[in-house]
C-alpha positions as CSV (number, residue, x, y, z in Angstrom):
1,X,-129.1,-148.0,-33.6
2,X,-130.0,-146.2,-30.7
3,X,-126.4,-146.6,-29.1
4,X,-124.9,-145.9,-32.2
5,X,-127.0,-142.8,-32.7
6,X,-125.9,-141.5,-29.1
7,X,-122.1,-142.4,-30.0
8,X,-122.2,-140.5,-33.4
9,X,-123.9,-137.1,-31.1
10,X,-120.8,-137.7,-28.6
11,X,-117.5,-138.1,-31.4
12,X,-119.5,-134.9,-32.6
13,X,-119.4,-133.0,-29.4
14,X,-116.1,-134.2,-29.0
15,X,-114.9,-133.0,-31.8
16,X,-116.7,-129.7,-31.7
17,X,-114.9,-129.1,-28.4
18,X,-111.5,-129.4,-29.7
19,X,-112.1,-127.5,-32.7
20,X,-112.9,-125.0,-30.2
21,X,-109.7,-125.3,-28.0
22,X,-107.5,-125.4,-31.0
23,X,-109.5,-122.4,-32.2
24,X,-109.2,-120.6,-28.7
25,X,-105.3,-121.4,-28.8
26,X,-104.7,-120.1,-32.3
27,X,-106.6,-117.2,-31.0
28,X,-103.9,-117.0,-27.7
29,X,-101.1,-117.1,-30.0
30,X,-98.9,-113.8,-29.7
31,X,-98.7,-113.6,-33.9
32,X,-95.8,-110.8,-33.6
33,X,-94.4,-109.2,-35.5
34,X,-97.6,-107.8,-37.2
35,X,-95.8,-105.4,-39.3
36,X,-91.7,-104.2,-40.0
37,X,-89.2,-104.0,-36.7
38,X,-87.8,-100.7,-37.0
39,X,-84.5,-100.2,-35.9
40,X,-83.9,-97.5,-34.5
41,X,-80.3,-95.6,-35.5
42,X,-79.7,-92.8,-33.2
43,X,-77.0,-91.0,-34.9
44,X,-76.1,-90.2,-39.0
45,X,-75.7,-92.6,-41.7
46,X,-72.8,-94.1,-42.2
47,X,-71.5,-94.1,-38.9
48,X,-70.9,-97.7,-36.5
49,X,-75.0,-97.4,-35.5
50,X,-76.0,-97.1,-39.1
51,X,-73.4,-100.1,-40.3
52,X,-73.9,-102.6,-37.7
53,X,-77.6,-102.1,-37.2
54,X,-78.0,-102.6,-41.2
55,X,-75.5,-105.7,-41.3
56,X,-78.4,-107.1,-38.6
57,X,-81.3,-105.9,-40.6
58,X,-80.0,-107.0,-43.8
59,X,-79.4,-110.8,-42.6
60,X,-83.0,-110.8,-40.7
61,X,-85.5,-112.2,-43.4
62,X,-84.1,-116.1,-43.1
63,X,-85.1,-115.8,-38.8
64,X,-88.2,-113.9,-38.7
65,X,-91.7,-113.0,-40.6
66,X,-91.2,-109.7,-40.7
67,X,-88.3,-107.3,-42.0
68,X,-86.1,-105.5,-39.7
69,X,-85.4,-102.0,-41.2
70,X,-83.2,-99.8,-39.8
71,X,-84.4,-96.3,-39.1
72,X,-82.3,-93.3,-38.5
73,X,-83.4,-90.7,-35.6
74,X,-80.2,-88.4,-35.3
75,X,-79.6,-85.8,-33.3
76,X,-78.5,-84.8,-29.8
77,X,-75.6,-86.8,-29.7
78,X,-78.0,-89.4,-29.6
79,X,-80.8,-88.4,-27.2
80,X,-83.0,-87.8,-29.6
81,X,-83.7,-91.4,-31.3
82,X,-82.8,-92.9,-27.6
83,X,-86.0,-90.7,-26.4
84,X,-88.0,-92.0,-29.2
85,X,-87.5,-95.4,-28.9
86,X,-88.1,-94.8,-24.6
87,X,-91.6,-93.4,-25.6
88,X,-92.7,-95.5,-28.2
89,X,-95.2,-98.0,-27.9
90,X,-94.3,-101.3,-26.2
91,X,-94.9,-103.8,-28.4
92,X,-91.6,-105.0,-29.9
93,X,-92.1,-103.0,-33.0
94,X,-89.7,-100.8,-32.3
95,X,-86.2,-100.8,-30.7
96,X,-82.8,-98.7,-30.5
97,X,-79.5,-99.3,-32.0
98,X,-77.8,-97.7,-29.3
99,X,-74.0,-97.0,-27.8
100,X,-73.1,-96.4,-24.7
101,X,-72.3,-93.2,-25.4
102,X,-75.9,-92.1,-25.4
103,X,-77.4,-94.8,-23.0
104,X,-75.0,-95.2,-20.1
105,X,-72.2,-91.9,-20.8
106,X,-74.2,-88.8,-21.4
107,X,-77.0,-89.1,-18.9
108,X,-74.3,-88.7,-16.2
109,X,-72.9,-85.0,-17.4
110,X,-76.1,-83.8,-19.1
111,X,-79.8,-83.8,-18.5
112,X,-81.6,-86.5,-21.3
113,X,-85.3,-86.9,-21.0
114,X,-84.9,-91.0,-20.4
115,X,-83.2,-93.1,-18.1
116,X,-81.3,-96.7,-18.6
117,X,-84.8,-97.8,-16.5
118,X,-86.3,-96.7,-19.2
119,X,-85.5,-100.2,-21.6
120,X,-84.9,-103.5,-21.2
121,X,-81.9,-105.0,-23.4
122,X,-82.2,-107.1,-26.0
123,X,-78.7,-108.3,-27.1
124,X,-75.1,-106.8,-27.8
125,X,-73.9,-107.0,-31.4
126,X,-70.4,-106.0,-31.1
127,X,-68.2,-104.2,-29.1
128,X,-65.3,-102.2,-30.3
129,X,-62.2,-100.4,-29.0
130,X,-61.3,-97.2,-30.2
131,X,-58.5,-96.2,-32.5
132,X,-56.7,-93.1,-32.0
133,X,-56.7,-91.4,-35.8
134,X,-55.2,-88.3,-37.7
135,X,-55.1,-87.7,-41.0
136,X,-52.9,-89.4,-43.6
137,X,-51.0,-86.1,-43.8
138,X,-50.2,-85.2,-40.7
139,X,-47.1,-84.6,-39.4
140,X,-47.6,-86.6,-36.5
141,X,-46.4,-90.1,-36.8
142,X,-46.6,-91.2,-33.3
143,X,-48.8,-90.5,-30.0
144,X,-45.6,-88.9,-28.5
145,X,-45.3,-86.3,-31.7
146,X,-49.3,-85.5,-31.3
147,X,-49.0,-84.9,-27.2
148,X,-46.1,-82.4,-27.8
149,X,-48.1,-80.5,-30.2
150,X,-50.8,-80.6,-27.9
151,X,-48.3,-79.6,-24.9
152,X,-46.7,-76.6,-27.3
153,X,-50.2,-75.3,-27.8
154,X,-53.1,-76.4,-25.5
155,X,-56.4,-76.7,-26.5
156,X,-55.4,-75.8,-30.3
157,X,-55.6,-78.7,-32.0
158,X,-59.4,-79.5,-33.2
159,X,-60.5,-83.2,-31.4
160,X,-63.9,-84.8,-33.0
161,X,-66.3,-85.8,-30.9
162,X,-70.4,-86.8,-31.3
163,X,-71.1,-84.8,-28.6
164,X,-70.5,-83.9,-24.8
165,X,-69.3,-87.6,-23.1
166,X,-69.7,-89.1,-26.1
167,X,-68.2,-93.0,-26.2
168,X,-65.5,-90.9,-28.5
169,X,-65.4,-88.3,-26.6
170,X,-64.7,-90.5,-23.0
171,X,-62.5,-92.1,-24.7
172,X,-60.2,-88.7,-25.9
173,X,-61.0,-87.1,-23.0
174,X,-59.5,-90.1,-21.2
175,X,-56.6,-89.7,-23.1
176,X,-56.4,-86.2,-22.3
177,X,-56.3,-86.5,-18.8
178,X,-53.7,-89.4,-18.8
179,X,-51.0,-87.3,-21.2
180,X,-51.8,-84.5,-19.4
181,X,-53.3,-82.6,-22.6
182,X,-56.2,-80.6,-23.6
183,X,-57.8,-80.5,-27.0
184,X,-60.5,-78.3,-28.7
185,X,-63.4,-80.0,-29.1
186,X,-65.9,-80.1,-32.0
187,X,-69.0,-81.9,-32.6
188,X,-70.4,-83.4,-35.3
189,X,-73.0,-85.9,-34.2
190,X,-71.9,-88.9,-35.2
191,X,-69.2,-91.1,-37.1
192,X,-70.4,-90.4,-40.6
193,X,-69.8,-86.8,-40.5
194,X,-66.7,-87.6,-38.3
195,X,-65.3,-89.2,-41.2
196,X,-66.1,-86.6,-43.4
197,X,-64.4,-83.7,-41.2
198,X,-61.2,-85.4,-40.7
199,X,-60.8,-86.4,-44.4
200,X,-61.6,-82.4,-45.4
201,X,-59.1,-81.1,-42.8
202,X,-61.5,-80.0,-40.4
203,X,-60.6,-81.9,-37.3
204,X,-57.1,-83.2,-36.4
205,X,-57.7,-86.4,-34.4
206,X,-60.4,-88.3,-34.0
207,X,-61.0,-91.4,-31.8
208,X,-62.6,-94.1,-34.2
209,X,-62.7,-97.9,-35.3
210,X,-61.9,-100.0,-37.1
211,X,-64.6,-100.2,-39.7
212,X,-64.3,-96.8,-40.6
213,X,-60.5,-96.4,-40.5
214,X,-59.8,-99.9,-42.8
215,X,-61.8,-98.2,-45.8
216,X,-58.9,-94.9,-45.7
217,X,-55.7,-97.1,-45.1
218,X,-54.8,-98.0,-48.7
219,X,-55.9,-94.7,-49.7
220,X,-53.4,-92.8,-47.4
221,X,-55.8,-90.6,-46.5
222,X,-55.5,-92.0,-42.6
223,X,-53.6,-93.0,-40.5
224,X,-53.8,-94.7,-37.1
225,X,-51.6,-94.2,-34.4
226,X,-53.1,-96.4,-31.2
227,X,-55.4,-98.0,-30.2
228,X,-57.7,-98.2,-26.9
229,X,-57.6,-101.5,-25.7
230,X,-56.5,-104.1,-23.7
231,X,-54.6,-105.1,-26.9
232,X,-53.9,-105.3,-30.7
233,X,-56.8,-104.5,-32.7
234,X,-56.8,-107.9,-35.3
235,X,-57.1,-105.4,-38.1
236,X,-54.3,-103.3,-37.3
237,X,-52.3,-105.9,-35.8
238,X,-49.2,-103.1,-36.1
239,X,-51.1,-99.7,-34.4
240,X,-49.5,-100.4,-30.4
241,X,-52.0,-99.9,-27.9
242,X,-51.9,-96.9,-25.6
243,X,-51.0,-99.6,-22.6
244,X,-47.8,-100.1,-24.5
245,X,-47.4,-96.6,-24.8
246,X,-47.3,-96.1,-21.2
247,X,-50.6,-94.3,-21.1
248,X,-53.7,-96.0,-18.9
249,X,-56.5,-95.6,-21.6
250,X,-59.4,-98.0,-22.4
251,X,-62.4,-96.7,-24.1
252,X,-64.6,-98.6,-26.1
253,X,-67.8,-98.3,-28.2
254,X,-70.6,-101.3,-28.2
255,X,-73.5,-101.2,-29.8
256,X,-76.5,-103.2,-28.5
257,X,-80.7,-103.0,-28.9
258,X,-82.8,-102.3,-26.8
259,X,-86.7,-102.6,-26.6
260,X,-89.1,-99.9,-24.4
261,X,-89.2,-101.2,-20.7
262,X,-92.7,-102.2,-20.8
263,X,-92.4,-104.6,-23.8
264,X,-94.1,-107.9,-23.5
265,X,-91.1,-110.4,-22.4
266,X,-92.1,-113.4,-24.3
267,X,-91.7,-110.8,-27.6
268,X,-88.3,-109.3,-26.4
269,X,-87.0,-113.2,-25.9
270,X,-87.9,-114.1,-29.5
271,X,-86.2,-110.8,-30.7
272,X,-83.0,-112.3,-28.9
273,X,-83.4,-115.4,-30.2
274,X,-83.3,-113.7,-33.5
275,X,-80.6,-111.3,-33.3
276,X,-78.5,-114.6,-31.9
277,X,-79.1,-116.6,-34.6
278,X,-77.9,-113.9,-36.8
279,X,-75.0,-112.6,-34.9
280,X,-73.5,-116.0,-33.7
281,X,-74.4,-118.2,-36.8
282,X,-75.2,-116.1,-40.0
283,X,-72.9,-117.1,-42.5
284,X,-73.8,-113.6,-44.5
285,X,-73.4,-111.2,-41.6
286,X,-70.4,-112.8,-40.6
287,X,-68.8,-112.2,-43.9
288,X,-70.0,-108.6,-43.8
289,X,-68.3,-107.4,-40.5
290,X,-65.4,-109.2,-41.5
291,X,-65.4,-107.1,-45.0
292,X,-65.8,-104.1,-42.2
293,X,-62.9,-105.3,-40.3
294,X,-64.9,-106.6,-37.6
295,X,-65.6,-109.1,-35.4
296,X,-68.8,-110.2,-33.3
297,X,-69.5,-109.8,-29.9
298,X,-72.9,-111.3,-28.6
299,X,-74.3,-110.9,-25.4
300,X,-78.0,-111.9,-24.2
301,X,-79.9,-109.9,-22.5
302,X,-79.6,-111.0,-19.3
303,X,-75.3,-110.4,-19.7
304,X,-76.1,-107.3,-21.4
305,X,-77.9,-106.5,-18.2
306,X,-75.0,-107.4,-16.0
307,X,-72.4,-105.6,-18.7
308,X,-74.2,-102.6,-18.6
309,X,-74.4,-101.8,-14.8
310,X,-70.6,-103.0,-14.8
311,X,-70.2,-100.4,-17.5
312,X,-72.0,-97.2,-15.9
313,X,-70.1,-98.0,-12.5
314,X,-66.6,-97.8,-14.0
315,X,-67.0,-94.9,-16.3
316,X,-68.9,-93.1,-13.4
317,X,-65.0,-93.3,-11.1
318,X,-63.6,-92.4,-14.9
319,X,-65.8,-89.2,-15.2
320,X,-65.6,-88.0,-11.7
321,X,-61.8,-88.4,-12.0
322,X,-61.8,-86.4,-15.4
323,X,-63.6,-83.6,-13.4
324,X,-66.4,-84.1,-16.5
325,X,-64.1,-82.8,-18.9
């Protein structure tokens, strides 16, 4: 009895102690997310930030506990929701839907409180070249008819830009430079409003893509005349590039998040895992950016990394070259 006393007091202790250890694990367990992932959209509604960042949010709920929601923080061109999202609170509550335009393009003609040191990437959703646009009325039908108006009256013709080195904005001024051109400028902080100024008259030409040019097509109320890539946009499989042309313009926009610098890593790696899952296998989200016109481009973090230095050291030679036009 004796034995069997001490063997019952020592399956107990035993037992005891690995309640505890489970306990103390459960305990160690990172449980995040706690509460809703804002995502952060740094310029208007309805503009490539707002779509793409919602097309994400929307297709979240099967991948993690909590609900992505996209949150929009205009203004500045983007500086202002890029500067929230750099002084937010590490945790992985809270990331930016960003472009390049505001990330890697306008810290290197104006002063923006925040750095690229000041995140650490998550993952590229897409990435998406340019499309040269005017109006569906317009009486120019070709790049060649645009450039001579341009060249019969410099710096007339009202360009719309986000703001100063812009994605859009690199990518006209780029153009610019290579037909020997100039353009008046205007801003209007982002693609929404873009939209909204070429379709009312107010701006001329406009460098956008395909998402928000598709929508105008059947309508007649746009019309594309080339686009700013290395080739054929699928979706306007008969707009020429500006290669073909015979002008040397590339200029893209991609849109990636990114997470405060000082965010745990083991949080920002199950965040990629996430946004993977959705961008690479989702049937839903596929289908939506294909109703946009759009295709997927993923990278992890780690590529995004790599992308993004390759990024700021060619458009850095671009600007320089453009005299920061």
């Amino acid at each position: 009895m004796a034995i069997n006393a001490r063997r019952l007091v020592t399956a107990v202790v035993v037992a005891c102690a690995l309640v505890g250890v489970a306990g103390s694990e459960g305990q160690a367990a990172d449980p995040f997310p706690t509460r809703p992932v804002q995502l952060v959209v740094v310029y208007p509604a309805g503009g490539g930030n707002d779509l793409y960042c919602r097309a994400v949010a929307s297709a979240a709920s099967d991948y993690i506990e909590q609900p992505l929601v996209a949150v929009i923080k205009s203004g500045g061109g983007g500086a202002v929701g890029t500067d929230f999202v750099a002084k937010a609170k590490p945790d992985g509550h809270t990331l930016a839907c960003v472009d390049n335009g505001a990330l890697v393009l306008m810290p290197q003609v104006q002063k923006v409180p925040y750095s690229r040191a000041d995140f650490v990437p998550v993952a590229l959703i897409t990435r998406i070249p340019f499309v040269l646009t005017v109006r569906g009325d317009s009486p120019w039908k070709s790049v060649q008819e645009l450039v001579n108006e341009a060249k019969q009256n410099p710096g007339k013709v009202n360009a719309a830009i986000v703001g100063l080195m812009s994605s859009d904005h690199y990518a006209m001024a780029l153009f610019a430079e290579r037909a020997g051109i100039k353009f008046n400028y205007v801003t209007y902080g982002g693609g929404g409003p873009k939209v909204k100024a070429m379709l009312s008259g107010e701006s001329k030409v406009d460098m956008l893509f395909p998402a928000l040019i598709v929508p105008h097509l059947k309508a007649g109320t746009m019309r594309p005349l080339a686009v700013a890539g290395a080739k054929r946009a699928p979706e306007l499989p008969e707009v020429p590039t500006f290669k073909e042309l015979g002008l040397d313009v590339e200029g893209y926009i991609w849109i990636a998040l990114y997470a405060p610098k000082a965010t745990p890593a083991d949080r920002v790696e199950k965040l990629r895992r996430v946004v993977e899952k959705i961008v690479t296998q989702d049937a839903s989200f596929k289908a939506l950016m294909s109703r946009m016109g759009q295709s997927v481009d993923f990278m992890n973090g780690e590529q995004l990394a790599r992308f993004e230095e390759e990024e700021a050291r060619k458009s850095a030679e671009v600007i320089k070259g453009l005299g920061k036009k």
